[in-house]
C-alpha positions in Angstrom: 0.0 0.0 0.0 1.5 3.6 -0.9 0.0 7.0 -0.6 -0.6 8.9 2.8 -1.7 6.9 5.7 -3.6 9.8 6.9 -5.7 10.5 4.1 -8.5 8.4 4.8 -9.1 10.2 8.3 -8.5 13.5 7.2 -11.5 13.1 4.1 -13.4 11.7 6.5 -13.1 14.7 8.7 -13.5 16.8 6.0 -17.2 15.2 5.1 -17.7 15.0 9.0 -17.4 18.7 8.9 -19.0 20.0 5.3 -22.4 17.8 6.5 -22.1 19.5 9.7 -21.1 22.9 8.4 -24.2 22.5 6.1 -26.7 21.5 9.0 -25.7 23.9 11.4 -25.4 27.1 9.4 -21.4 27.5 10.1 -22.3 28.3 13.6 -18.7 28.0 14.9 -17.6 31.2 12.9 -21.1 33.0 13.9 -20.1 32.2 17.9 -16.8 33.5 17.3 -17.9 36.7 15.8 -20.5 37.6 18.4 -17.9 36.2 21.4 -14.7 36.3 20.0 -11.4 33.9 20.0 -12.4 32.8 23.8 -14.8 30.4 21.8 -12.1 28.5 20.1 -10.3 27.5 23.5 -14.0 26.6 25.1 -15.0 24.6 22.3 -11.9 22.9 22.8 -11.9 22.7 26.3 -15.3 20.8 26.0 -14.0 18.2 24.0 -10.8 17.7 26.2 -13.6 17.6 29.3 -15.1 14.7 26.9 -12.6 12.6 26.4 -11.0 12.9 30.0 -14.5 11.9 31.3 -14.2 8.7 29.0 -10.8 8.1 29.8 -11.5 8.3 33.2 -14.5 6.2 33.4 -13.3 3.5 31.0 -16.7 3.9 28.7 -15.6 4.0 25.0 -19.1 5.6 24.3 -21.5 6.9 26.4 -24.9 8.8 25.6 -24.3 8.1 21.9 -21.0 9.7 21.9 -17.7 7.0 21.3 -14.2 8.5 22.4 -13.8 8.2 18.6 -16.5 10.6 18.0 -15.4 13.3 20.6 -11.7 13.2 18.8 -12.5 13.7 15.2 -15.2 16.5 16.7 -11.9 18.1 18.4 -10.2 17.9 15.2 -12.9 19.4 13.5 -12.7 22.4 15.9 -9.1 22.6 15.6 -9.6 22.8 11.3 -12.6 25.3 12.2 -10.5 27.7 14.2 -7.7 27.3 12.0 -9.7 28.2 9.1 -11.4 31.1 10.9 -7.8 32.7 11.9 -6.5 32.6 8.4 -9.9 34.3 6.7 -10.2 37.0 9.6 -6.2 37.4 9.4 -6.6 41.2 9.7 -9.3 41.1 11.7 -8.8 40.0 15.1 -5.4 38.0 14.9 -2.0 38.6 13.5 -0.3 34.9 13.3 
């Protein structure tokens, strides 16, 4: 087998995110306009709460939500936020 081992997680994330993006009106960028960059690290913080709450309690899923879940949904974020930074550059962030 040749190619990037990673691809197949990375277009699934990037489906993951486009269907979401789609059903929930790109509400990530619309939280972080009206509350600004704090929403990033709470979003974030959320998901690390998550998974240390699985971790911690050895259940792989709980509530409909698998560990597996709860990462590629902190992935997302961390695409989201990166995304955000670069198209408000100018705006609010000077990376």
């Amino acid at each position: 087998m040749c190619g990037n081992i990673f691809q197949k997680y990375t277009d699934n994330l990037a489906n993951v995110l486009q269907s979401k993006n789609k059903a929930y009106g790109d509400s990530f960028t619309k939280s972080v306009d009206k509350y600004g960059l704090s929403v990033i690290g709470v979003r974030l913080s959320d998901k690390y709460n998550r998974i240390e709450h699985l971790i911690t309690n050895n259940e792989l899923k709980e509530n409909d939500e698998s560990l597996e879940d709860t990462l590629l949904d902190m992935a997302g974020y961390s695409i989201l936020a990166l995304r955000y930074l670069k198209e408000h550059k100018d705006e609010n962030y000077r990376g």
